[in-house]
N, C-alpha and C positions, 0 to 999 in steps of 0.2 A: 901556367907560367905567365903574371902578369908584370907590367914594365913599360916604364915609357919609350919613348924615342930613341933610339941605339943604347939601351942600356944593357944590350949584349942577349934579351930573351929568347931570342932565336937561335942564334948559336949554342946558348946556355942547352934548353931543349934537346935538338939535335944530340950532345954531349951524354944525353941522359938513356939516349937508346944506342946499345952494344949489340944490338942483335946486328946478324950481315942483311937480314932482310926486313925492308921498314916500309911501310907505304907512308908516303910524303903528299898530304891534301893539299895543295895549295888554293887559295881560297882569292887571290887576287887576279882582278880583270885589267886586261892588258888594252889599254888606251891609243890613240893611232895619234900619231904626231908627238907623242911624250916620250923621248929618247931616255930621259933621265927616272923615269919610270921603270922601261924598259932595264937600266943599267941595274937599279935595285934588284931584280927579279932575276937577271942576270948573276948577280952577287950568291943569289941564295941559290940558283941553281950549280953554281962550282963547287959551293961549297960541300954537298951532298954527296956520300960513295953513289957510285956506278952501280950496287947493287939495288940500291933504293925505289923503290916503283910508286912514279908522279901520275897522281890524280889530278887534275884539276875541274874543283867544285865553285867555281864562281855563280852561277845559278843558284838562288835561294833555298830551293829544292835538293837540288844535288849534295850538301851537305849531311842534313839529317837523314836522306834514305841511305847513304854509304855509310853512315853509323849503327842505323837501324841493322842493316844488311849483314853485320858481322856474325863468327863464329867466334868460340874461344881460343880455336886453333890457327886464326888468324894470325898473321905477323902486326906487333905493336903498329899504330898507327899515329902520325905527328901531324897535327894542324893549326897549320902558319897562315893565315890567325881569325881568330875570330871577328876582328876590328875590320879587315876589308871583308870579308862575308858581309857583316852589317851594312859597309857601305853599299852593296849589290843591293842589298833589301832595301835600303832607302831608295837609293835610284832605281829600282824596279818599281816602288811604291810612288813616284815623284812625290814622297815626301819632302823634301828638300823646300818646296815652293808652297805648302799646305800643310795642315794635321791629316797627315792619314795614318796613324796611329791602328786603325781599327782594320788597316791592312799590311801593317807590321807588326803586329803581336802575335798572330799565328803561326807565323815565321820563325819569333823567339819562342814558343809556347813549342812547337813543336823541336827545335834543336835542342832543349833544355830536356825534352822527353829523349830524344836519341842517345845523348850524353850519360843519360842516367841507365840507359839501358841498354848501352853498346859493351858488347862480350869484348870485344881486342883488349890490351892495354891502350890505351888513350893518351896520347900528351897535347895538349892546348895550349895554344899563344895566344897570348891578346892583349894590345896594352891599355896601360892605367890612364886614365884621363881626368881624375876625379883631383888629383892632387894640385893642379896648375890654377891659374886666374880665371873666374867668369867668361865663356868665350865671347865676344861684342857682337857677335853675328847671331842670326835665327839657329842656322844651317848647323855651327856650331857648336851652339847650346844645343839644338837635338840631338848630333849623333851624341856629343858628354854624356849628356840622359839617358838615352837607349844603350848604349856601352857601359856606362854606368850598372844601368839595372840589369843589362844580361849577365855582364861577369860577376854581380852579388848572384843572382840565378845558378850558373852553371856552378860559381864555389861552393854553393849547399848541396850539389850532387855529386863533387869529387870528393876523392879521398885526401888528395895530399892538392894543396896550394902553396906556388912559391911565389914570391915579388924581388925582380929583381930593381934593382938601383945600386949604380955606376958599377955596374957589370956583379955586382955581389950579391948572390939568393940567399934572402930572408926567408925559411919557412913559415907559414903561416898556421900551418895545418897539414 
């Protein structure tokens, strides 16, 4: 499920698993002194039945080995999203301030391996960043790139890709 800036991917998602039992990866690191961070994270946790069971995989690592880990008899599993996972790998890599590229590819190299070989049903979020203006900064011309080239990565190993924009999913594949 990819999509930019609230154009509803996450809820869309969500929408798509009817099962009563769903493990919810949350993939974002919760910040100290960002209340309105906090409020988001808040937003997606209401929104979720009570029967739902919350992982949280902020850790670069944590990711791909709960994918790895699965069974086929596992309950479907929905991760929101891939786009702050990456951010984890950047700031764990202090990429942000340097090229350290050659210690963020293993990262992706190996989630795109999980993705491909995780037994659950699988729903991924992540958004689109490739559609907007040149970003004026380093920081944000890297994550574009790296989010860029993982979500071409991980769509060569799904089955079905959707792109949502103003809340309406385009099937892609």
């Amino acid at each position: 499920m990819l999509g930019g800036a609230r154009s509803g991917k996450s809820a869309h998602a969500e929408g798509l698993l009817t099962e009563q039992v769903v493990t919810y990866v949350a993939t974002a690191r919760r910040y100290p002194d960002d209340p309105d961070w906090d409020a988001r994270i808040a937003l997606h946790v209401a929104r979720r039945p009570s029967t739902w069971h919350t992982v949280e995989a902020s850790a670069p690592a944590d990711l791909p080995a709960l994918l790895t880990a699965t069974r086929y008899d596992d309950p479907p599993i929905l991760v929101d999203d891939l786009s702050t996972w990456l951010v984890g790998v950047l700031d764990d890599a202090r990429a942000w301030e340097g090229d350290h590229s050659d210690s963020v590819t293993p990262h992706l190299d190996q989630l795109v391996r999980s993705v491909a070989t995780c037994r659950a049903r699988l729903v991924l979020v992540t958004a689109e960043v490739g559609l907007g203006v040149i970003p004026s900064t380093r920081s944000g011309r890297l994550f574009r790139d790296h989010l860029g080239a993982l979500n071409a990565r991980v769509a060569e190993v799904c089955d079905e890709v959707t792109l949502l924009v103003a809340g309406i999913p385009l099937k892609l594949r």
